[in-house]
C-alpha positions as CSV (number, residue, x, y, z in Angstrom):
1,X,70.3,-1.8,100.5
2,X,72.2,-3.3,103.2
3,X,73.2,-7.1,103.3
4,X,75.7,-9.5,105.1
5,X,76.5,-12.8,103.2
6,X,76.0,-15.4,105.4
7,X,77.2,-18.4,102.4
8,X,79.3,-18.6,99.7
9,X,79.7,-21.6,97.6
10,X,81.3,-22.3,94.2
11,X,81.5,-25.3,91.9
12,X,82.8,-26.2,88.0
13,X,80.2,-26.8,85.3
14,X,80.0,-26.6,81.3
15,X,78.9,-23.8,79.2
16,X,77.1,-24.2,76.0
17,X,80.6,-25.1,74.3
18,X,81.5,-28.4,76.8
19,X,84.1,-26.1,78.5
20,X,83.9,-25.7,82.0
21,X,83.1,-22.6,83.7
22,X,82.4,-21.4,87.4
23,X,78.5,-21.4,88.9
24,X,79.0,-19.3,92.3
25,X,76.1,-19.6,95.4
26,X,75.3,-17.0,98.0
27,X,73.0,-17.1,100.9
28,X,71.3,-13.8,102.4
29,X,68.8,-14.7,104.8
30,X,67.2,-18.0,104.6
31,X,67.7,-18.9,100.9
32,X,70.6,-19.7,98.5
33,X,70.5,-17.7,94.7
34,X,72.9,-18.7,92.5
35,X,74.7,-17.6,88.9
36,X,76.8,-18.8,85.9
37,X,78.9,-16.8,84.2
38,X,79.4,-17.3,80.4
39,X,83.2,-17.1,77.9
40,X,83.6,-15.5,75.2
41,X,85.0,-17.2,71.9
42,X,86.2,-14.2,70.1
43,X,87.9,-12.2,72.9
44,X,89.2,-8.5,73.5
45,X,92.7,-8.4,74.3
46,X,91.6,-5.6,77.0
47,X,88.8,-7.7,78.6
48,X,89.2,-8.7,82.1
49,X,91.1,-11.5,82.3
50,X,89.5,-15.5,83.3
51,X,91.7,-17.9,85.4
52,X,92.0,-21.2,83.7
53,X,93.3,-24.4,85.3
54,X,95.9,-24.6,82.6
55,X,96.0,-28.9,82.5
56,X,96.4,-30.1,79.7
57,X,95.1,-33.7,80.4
58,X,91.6,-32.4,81.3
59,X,89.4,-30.3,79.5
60,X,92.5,-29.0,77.2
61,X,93.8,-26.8,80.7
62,X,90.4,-24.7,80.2
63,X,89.1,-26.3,83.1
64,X,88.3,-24.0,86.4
65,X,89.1,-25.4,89.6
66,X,91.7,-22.9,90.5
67,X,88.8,-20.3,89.7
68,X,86.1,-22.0,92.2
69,X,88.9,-23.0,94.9
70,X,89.5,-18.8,94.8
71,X,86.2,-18.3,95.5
72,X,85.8,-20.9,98.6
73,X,89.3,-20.3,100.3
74,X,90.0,-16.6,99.4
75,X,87.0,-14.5,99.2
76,X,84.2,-16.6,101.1
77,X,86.3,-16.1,104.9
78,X,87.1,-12.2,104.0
79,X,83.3,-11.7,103.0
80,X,81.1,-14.2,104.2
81,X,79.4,-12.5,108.0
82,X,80.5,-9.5,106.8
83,X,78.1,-6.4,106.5
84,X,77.8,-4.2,102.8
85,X,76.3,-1.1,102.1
86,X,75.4,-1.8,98.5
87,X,77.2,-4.1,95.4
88,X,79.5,-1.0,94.6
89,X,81.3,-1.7,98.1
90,X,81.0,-5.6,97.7
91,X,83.0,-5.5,93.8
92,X,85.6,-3.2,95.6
93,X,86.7,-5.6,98.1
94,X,86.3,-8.5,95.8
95,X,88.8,-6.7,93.2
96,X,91.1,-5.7,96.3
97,X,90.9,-9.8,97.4
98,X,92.2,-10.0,93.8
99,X,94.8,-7.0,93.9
100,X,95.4,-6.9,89.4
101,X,94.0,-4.7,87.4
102,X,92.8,-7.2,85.2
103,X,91.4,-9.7,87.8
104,X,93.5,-12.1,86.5
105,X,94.6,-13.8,90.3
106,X,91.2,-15.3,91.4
107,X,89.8,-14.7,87.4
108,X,86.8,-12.7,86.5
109,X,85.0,-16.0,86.2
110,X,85.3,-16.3,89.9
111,X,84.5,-12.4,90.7
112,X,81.7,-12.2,88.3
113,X,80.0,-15.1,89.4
114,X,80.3,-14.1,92.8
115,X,79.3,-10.7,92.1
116,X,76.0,-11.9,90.0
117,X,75.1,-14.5,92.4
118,X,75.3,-11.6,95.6
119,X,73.3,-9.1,93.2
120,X,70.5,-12.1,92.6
121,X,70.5,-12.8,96.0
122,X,69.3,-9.2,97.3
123,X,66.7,-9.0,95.3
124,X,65.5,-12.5,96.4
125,X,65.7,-11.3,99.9
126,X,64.1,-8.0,99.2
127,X,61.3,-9.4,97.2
128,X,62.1,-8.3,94.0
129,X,62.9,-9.0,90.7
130,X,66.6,-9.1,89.6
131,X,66.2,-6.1,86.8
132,X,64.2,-3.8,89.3
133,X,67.6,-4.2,91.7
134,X,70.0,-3.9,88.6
135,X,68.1,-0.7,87.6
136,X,68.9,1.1,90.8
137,X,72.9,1.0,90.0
138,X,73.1,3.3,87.0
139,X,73.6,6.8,87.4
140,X,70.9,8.1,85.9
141,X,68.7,5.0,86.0
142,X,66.1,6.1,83.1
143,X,63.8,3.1,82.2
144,X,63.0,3.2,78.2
145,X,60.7,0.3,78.0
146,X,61.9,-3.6,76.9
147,X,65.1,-3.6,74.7
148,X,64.9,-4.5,70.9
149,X,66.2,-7.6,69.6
150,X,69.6,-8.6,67.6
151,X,69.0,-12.1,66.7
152,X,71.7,-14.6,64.8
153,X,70.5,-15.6,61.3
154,X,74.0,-16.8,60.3
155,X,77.9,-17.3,61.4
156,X,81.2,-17.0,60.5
157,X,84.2,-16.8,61.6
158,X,85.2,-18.3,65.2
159,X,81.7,-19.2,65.8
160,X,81.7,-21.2,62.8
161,X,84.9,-22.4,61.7
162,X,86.4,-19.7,60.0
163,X,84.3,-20.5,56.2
164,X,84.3,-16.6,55.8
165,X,85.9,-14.1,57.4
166,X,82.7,-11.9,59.2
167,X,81.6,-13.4,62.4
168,X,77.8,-13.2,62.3
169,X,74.9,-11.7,60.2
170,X,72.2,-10.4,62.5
171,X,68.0,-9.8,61.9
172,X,66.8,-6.8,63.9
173,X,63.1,-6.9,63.5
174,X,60.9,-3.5,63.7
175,X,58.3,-4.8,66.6
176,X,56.5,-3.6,69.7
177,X,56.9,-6.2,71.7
178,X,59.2,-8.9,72.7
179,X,56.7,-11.5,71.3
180,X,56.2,-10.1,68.1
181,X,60.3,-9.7,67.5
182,X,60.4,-13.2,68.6
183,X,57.7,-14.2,66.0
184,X,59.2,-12.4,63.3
185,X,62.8,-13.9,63.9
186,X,61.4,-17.7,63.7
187,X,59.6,-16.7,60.4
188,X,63.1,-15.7,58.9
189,X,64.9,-18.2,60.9
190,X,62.5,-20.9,59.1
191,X,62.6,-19.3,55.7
192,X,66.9,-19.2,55.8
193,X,66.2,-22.7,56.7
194,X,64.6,-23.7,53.5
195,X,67.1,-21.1,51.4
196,X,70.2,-23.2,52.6
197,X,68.1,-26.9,52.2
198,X,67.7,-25.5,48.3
199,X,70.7,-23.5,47.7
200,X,73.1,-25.3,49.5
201,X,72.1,-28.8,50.5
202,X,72.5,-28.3,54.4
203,X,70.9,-30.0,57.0
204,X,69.6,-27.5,60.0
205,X,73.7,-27.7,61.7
206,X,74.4,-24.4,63.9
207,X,77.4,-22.4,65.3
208,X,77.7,-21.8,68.7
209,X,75.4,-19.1,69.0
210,X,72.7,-21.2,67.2
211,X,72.9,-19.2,64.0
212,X,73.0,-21.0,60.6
213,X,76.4,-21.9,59.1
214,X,76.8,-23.1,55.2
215,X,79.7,-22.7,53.5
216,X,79.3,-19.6,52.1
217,X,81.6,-18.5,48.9
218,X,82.3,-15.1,50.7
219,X,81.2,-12.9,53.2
220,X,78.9,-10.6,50.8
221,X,77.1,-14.3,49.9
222,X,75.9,-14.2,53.8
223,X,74.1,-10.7,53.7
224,X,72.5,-11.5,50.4
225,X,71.2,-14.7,51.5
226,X,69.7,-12.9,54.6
227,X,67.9,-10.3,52.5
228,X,66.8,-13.1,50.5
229,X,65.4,-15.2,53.7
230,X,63.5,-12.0,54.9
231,X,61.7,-11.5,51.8
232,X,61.1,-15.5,51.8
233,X,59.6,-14.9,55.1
234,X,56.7,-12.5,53.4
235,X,58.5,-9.7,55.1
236,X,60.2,-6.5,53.4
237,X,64.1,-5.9,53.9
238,X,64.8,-2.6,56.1
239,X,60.9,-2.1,56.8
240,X,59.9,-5.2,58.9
241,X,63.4,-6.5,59.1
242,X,66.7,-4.4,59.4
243,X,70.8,-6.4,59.1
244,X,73.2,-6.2,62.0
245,X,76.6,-7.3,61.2
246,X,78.9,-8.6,64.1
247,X,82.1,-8.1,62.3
248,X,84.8,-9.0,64.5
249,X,88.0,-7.5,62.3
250,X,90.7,-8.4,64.8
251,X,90.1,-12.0,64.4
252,X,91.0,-11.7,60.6
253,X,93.8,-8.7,61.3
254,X,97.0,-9.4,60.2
255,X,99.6,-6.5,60.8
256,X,97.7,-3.9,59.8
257,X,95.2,-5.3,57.0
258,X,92.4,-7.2,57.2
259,X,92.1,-10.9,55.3
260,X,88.5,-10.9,53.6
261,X,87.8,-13.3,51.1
262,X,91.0,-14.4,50.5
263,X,92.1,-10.7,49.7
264,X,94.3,-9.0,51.6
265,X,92.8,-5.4,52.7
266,X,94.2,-2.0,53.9
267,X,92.5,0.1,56.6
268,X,91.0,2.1,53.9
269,X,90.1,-0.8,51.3
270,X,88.1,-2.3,54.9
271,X,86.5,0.9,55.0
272,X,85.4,1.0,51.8
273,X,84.2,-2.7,51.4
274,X,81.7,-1.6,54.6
275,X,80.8,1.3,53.0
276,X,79.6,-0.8,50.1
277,X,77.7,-3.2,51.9
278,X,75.9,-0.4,53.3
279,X,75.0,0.9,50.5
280,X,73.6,-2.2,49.0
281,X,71.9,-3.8,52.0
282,X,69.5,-2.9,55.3
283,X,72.4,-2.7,57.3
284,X,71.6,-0.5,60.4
285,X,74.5,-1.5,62.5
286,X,78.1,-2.6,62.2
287,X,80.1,-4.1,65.1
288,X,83.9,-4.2,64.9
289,X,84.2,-3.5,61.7
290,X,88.2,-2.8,62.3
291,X,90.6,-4.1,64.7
292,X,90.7,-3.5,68.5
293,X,93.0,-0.8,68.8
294,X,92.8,0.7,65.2
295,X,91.8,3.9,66.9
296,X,92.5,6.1,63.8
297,X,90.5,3.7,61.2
298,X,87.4,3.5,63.5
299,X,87.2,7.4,63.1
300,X,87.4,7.5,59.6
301,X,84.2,4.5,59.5
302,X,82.2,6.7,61.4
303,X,82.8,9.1,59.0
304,X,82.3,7.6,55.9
305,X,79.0,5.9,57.3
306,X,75.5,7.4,57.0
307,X,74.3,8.4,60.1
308,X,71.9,5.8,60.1
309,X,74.1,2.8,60.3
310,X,75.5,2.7,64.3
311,X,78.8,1.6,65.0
312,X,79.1,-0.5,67.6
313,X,82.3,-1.3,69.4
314,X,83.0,-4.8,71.5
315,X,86.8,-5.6,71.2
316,X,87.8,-2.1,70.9
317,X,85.8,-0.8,74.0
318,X,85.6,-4.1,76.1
319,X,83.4,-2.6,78.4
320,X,85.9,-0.5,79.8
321,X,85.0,2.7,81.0
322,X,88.3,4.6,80.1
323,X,87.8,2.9,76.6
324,X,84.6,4.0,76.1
325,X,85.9,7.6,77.1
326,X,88.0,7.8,74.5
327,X,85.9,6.2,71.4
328,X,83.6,9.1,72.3
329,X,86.2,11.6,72.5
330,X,87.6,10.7,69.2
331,X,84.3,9.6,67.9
332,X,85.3,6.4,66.9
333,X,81.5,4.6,67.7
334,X,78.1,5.5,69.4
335,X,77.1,2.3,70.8
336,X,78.0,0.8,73.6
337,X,78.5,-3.5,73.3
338,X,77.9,-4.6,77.0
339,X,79.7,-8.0,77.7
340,X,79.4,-7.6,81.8
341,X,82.0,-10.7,82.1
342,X,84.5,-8.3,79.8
343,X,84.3,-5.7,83.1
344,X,84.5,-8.7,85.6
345,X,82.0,-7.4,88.0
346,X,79.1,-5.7,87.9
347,X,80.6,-2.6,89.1
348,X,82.9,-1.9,86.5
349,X,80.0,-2.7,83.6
350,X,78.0,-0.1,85.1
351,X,81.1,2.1,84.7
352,X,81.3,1.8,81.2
353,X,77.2,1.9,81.2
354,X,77.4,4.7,82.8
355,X,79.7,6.6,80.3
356,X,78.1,5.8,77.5
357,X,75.1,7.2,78.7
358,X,76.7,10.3,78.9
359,X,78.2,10.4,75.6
360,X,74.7,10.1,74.1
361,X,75.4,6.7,73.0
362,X,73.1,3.6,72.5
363,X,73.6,0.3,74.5
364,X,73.7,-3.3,73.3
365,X,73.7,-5.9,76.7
366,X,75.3,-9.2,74.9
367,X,75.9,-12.2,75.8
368,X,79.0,-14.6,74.8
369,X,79.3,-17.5,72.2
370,X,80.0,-19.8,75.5
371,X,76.7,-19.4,77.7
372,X,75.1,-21.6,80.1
373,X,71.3,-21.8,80.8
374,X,71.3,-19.2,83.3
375,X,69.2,-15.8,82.4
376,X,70.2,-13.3,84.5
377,X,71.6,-11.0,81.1
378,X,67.7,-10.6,80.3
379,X,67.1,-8.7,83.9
380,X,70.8,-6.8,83.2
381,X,68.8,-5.8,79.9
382,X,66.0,-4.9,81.0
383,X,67.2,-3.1,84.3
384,X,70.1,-1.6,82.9
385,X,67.5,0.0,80.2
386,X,69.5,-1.3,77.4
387,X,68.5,-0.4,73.9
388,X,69.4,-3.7,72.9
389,X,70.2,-7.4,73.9
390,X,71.9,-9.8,71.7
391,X,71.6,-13.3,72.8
392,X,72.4,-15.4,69.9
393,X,69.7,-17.3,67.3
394,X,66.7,-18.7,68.8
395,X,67.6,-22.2,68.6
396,X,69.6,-23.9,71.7
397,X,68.6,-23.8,75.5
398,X,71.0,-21.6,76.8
399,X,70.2,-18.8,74.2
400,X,66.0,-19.6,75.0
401,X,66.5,-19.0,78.6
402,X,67.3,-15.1,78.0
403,X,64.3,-15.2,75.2
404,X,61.8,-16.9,77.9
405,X,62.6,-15.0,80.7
406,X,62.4,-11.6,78.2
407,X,58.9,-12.9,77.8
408,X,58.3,-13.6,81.4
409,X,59.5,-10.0,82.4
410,X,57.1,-8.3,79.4
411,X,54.5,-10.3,81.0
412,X,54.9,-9.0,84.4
413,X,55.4,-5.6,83.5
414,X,51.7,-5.8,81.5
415,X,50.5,-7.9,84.9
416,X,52.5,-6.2,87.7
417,X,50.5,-8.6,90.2
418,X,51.8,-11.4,88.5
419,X,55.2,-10.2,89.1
420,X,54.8,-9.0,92.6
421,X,53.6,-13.1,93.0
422,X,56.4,-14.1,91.5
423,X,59.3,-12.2,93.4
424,X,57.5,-13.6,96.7
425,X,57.1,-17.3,96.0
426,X,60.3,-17.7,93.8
């Protein structure tokens, strides 16, 4: 797997928010490949840490100059003509360039777009797909067919203004293909549509991930209203169509309780109102359903869950691989929310993959609430063997592109001459 860069380029562009973010390009051989990378709304403390212009009179200092300047004056001469055994070897000297533990000096925007855009370009120059390449880096590399779906139905919180607490309400249809999970979510997608027109008046406005967003009167109106747009859809609640709830506690966690509904909750009140919701809905996975570093309270969720509802952990694990050691130690979740811009590089995701794994656990590849059109998380997916991918609804271009490249990748694996065609005239 040997490769010398021989370009590296950077510029500024927007992310499905407006907000800038850094596309990086890298030449191997005769062609150019390029990546995005996407920002999270609703971040970790512990993620890897983006660098940010910090102006105030443009783009409200979000904007990422400083981040793209890194990439063309500091890493392009120490890598650019320079030979690498594999992308393990090119993240280590692109988080030495950086030299924090956080990659907060060049930013993980700049590091991960330079890592993805290196990564895309391999495969381009060996002639093959982008998830074929990505499913050589895990250790052990075990392909388990096309992940399931975790689609948006509707949003709260940060992606949606804060009306209720809970972040998002998730459909997780029961199909065997991508294009059956796909037709399934636009016939409960279209049924909430008319459920909100009726009960609530709304025209079809979304949150940033593209899932519906009416002003709910609390959180518990949100999962009834799903199980109500499922069976609307001529399909039956926990049988065709299972609930995923993205909770995302520490954005509502004020020392030490949790503010739901205009109640203020203990650990153990938290606990119990999940517990409830379990009990009364198809819920079959719950993500942050306490804060980041409520260690102690996660354990106690797990137990008081069935074993048939997963906990899934994004701000408390962060795609850490030290994190993820210790959630499984202390059994504080069992599946794994992959963010690869949380790690910063491509190395450190597989890390935390990689550790998962071991603990037994499931894996959810996601993407973020700020995303550009680029599709590369479908191929990180797919290569990476994920159980899962989360994307967002299926409305908005930059949450299609991961959808219609899913599509295109089932396609080829049913038609492998139509991907071998593909990987040579790309």
């Amino acid at each position: 797997m040997t490769f010398e860069i021989e370009g590296l380029e950077a510029i500024e562009v927007l992310d499905s928010r407006g907000r800038p973010t850094v596309k990086a390009y890298c030449r191997i051989g005769s062609r150019w490949a390029s990546a995005s990378v996407p920002s999270g709304a609703s971040t970790g403390i512990h993620e890897a840490v983006e660098l940010r212009d910090g102006d105030p009179a443009r783009y409200k200092g979000l904007g990422c100059r400083k981040a793209v300047h890194g990439i063309i004056a500091e890493i392009a001469p120490l890598v650019v003509g320079r030979l690498f055994e594999n992308q393990f070897e090119l993240d280590r000297v692109l988080c030495a360039i950086d030299g924090t533990p956080d990659k907060s000096r060049l930013g993980s925007n700049a590091i991960l777009a330079v890592s993805v855009s290196v990564a895309r370009a391999v495969a381009q120059d060996r002639q093959i797909e982008l998830h074929q390449l990505l499913g050589e880096m895990p250790t052990p590399s075990v392909y388990s067919g096309l992940p399931r779906l975790m689609v948006n139905l509707f949003s709260g919180g940060r992606h949606a203004g804060g009306q209720v607490a809970i972040q998002d309400v998730l459909i997780v249809p029961r199909a065997e293909s991508i294009d059956e999970a796909l037709q399934l979510s636009g016939r409960v997608y279209s049924a909430a549509l008319d459920l909100l027109a009726s009960k609530y008046g709304m025209r079809e406005l979304t949150a940033d991930e593209g899932g519906l967003a009416p002003e709910f009167a609390n959180c518990e109106a949100m999962l009834s209203d799903a199980v109500e747009a499922i069976t609307m859809s001529g399909l039956e609640p926990g049988r065709d169509v299972a609930l995923a709830i993205d909770v995302a506690a520490s954005q509502f966690a004020e020392d030490g309780r949790y503010i739901v509904d205009g109640e203020s909750l203990s650990q153990a009140q938290m606990i119990d109102l999940l517990a409830s919701w379990c009990g009364k809905y198809p819920i079959t996975m719950i993500e942050d359903g306490l804060g980041e570093d409520d260690w102690d309270g996660w354990t106690k969720l797990r137990d008081r869950l069935p074993d048939s509802v997963q906990i899934i952990g994004d701000d408390l694990l962060c795609t850490n691989a030290e994190r993820v050691r210790r959630a499984a130690d202390s059994e504080a979740a069992d599946m794994l929310l992959l963010k690869v811009n949380q790690a910063g590089c491509l190395t450190d995701a597989v890390a935390a993959l990689d550790t998962a794994r071991e603990a037994g656990w499931g894996v959810v590849v996601s993407a973020r609430s700020g995303e550009t059109e680029d599709s590369w998380l479908a191929d990180f997916a797919v290569g990476w063997a994920a159980d899962f991918i989360k994307v967002g609804s299926i409305r908005q271009s930059e949450r299609l592109a991961k959808y219609n490249r899913l599509l295109e990748i089932e396609s080829g694996i049913a038609k492998p001459s139509l991907s071998q065609a593909r990987s040579s005239t790309d």
